[in-house]
N, C-alpha and C positions, 0 to 999 in steps of 0.2 A: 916450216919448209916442206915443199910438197915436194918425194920420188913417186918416179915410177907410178904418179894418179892416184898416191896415197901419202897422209901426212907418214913423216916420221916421228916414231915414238920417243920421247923425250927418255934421253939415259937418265936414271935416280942418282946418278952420283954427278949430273951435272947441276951445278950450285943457281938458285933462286937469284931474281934480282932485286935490288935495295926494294923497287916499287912492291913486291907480290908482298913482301911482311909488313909494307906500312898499308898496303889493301887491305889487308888482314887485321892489323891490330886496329883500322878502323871500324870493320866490320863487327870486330868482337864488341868494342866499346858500343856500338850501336842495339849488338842484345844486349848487351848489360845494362844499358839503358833501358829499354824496350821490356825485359822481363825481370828487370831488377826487382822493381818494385811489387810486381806481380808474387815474386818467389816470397818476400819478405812476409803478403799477405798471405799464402798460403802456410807459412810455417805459424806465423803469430797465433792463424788461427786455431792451431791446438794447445794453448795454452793454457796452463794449469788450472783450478779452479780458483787460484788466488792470483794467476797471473793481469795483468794489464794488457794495455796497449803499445806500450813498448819492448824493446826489449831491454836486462838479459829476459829470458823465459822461465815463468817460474814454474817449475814440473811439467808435464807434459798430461795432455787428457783430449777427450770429447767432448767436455763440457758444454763448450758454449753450440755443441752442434745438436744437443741435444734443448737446449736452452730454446733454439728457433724452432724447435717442433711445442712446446709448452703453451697449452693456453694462456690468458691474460695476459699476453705479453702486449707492449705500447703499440708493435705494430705484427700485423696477422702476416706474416710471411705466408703461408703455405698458399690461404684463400688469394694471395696477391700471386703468388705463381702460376696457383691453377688459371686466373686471368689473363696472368699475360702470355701462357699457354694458347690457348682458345682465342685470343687477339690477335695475337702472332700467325696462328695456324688460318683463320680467316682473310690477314694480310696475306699470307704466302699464299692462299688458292687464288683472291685476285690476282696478286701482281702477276700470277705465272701466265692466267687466263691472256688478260689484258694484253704482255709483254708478245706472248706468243702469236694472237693476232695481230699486234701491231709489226712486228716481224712479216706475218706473212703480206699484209697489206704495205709495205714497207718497200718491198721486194720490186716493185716497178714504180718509176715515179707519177706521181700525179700531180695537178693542178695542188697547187700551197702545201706541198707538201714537206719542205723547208721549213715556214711558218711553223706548221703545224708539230714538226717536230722539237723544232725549240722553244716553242708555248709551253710542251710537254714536260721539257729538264728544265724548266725556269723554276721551277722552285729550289731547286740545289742554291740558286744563288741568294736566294731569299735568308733573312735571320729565322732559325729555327723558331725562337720565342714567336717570331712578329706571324708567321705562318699559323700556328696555333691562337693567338690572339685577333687576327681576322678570322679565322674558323667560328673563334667562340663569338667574335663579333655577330657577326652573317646568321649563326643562330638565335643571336638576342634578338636581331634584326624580325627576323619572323617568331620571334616567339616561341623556338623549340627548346626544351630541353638539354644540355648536352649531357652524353653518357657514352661509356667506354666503347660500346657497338657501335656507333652513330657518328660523334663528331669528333673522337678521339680514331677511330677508325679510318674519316678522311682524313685526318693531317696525317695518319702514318703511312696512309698511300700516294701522299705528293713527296714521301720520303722511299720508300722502298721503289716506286712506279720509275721515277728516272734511272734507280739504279738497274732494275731490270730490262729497262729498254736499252739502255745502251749494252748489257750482257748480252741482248736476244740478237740485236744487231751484229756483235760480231760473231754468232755463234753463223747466221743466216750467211755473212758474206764469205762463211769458208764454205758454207754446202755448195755441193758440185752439185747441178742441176741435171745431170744427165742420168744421175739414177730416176728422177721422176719422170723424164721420155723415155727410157726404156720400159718404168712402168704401162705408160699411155700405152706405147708398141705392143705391147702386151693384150689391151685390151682392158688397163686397169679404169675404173670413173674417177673421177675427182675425189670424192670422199672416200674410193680404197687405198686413191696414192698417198691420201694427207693419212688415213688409218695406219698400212702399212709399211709404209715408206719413208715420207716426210717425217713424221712424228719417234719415230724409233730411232730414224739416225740421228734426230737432234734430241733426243733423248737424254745424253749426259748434260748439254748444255741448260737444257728447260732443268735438269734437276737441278744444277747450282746455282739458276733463279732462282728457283725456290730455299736453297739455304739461305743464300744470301739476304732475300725479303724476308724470312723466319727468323733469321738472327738480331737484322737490324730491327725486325719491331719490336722485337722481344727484349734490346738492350734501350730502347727509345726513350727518352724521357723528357727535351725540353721542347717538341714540339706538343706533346701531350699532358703538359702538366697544369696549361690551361682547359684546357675542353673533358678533360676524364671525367665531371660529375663526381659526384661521393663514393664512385669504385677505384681506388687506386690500383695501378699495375706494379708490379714487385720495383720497377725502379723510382715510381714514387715514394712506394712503402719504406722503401731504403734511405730515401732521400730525408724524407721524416721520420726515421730513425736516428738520423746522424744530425737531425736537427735537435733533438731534446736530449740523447746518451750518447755516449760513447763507450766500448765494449769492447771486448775480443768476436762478439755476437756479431760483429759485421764484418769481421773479416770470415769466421764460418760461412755467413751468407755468402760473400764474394767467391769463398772457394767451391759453395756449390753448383751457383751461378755459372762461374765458369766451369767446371764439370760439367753440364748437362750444356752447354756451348758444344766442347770438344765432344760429347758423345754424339751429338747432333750432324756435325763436322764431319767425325770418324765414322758414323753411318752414312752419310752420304758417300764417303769416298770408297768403302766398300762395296758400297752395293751398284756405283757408276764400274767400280774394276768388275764386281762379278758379268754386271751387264757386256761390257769390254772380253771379258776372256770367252764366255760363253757368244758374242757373236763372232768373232778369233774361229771357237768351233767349230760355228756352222759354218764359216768360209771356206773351212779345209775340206780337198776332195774328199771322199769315200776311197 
């Protein structure tokens, strides 16, 4: 109820309706779901040294997180992380590249340019496996090698590539264009407005491109588990792990995994707030 061109404040001693606690107890059932299973692997995983895979928990330790740093183990966790590290990181400079020109190119229409954008997200609708097994096809075809930079590199840019076009798209369709004609009126060139202007203000969005393609190639695994060559990426290594043992050693992994997820996550959203408070800053008069 609006007075006076202002909602009124809802009194706390006015009682809820049936609907808000069955919203609610839906919502909760939905994390519970959601992170249920998640919490379970992150507790199993410090599981004693004589503990399982189940539960109850037998004592409580680091064991098995120490366990994935040891050599000879079945599968080299750490060399598979530094990979999918450096894959991931190569993913995200393309996709942001790519994403961000097509954005700017994007911005007035052209001849097929319809076409040409849903040739672009058709892979979304492709089978992950079958995307990867034309890749590795196409390179038997000519005779090339596949290996983790190469042809495992393409399949994971028909996978991060749509997701970032459609981010860079709506980042573009909120820019208000009149900061870059008042740069022009200025006397700014083209490449000072995209330097100083265009580029900074979409600057928080271009960086959740790039988490977002960072994360997804980094967690990637069935389109590249045809074309990776003899280097596998930590979610192959994983995957052939859980083919031959089973352990509390893999839920350690999982909890690292996702660790260095959220720390990925939690740095970006810091460092888009500090970029946020500090231009806030410079807006303010003197």
């Amino acid at each position: 109820m609006m007075v006076g061109g202002a909602r009124r404040a809802r009194d706390p001693r006015e009682k809820r309706p049936w609907t808000f606690y069955a919203l609610a107890t839906l919502m909760g059932a939905f994390l519970l779901f959601l992170y249920g299973p998640m919490a379970v692997i992150y507790i199993l995983s410090f599981q004693g040294p004589d503990g399982g895979v189940t539960f109850p928990m037998v004592g409580f330790s680091t064991t098995w997180f120490e366990e994935i740093w040891k050599p000879g183990q079945m599968a080299n966790i750490p060399v598979a992380f530094w990979r999918s590290v450096a894959l991931a990181s190569i993913v995200c400079g393309i996709t942001v590249v790519v994403a961000v020109a097509a954005g700017l190119g994007f911005r007035r229409r052209f001849p097929g340019s319809g076409v040409l954008f849903y040739l672009a997200v058709a892979s979304l609708v492709m089978p992950s496996l079958l995307v990867g097994f034309g890749i590795g096809l196409g390179f038997r075809l000519f005779d090339w090698k596949p290996d983790l930079f190469t042809s495992a590199l393409a399949a994971q840019l028909t996978w991060t590539l749509p997701f970032g076009l459609f981010a860079m798209f709506a980042v573009f369709n909120r820019f208000n264009r009149a900061y870059e004609e008042a740069a022009t009126d200025l006397g700014a060139s083209a490449f000072q407005r995209l330097r100083w202007v265009t580029l900074p203000i979409l600057a928080p969005g271009i960086i959740g491109v790039a988490m977002g393609a960072f994360t997804l190639s980094y967690d990637e695994y069935a389109r590249s588990t045809l074309v990776a060559g003899n280097r596998n990426t930590l979610p192959l290594e994983i995957y052939a792990l859980i083919s031959s043992s089973t352990s509390p050693t893999l839920f350690a992994i999982g909890t690292l995994t996702t660790a260095v997820s959220f720390l990925v996550i939690g740095g970006t959203l810091l460092f888009i707030r500090r970029m946020q408070r500090r231009r806030a800053g410079a807006a303010r008069p003197a």
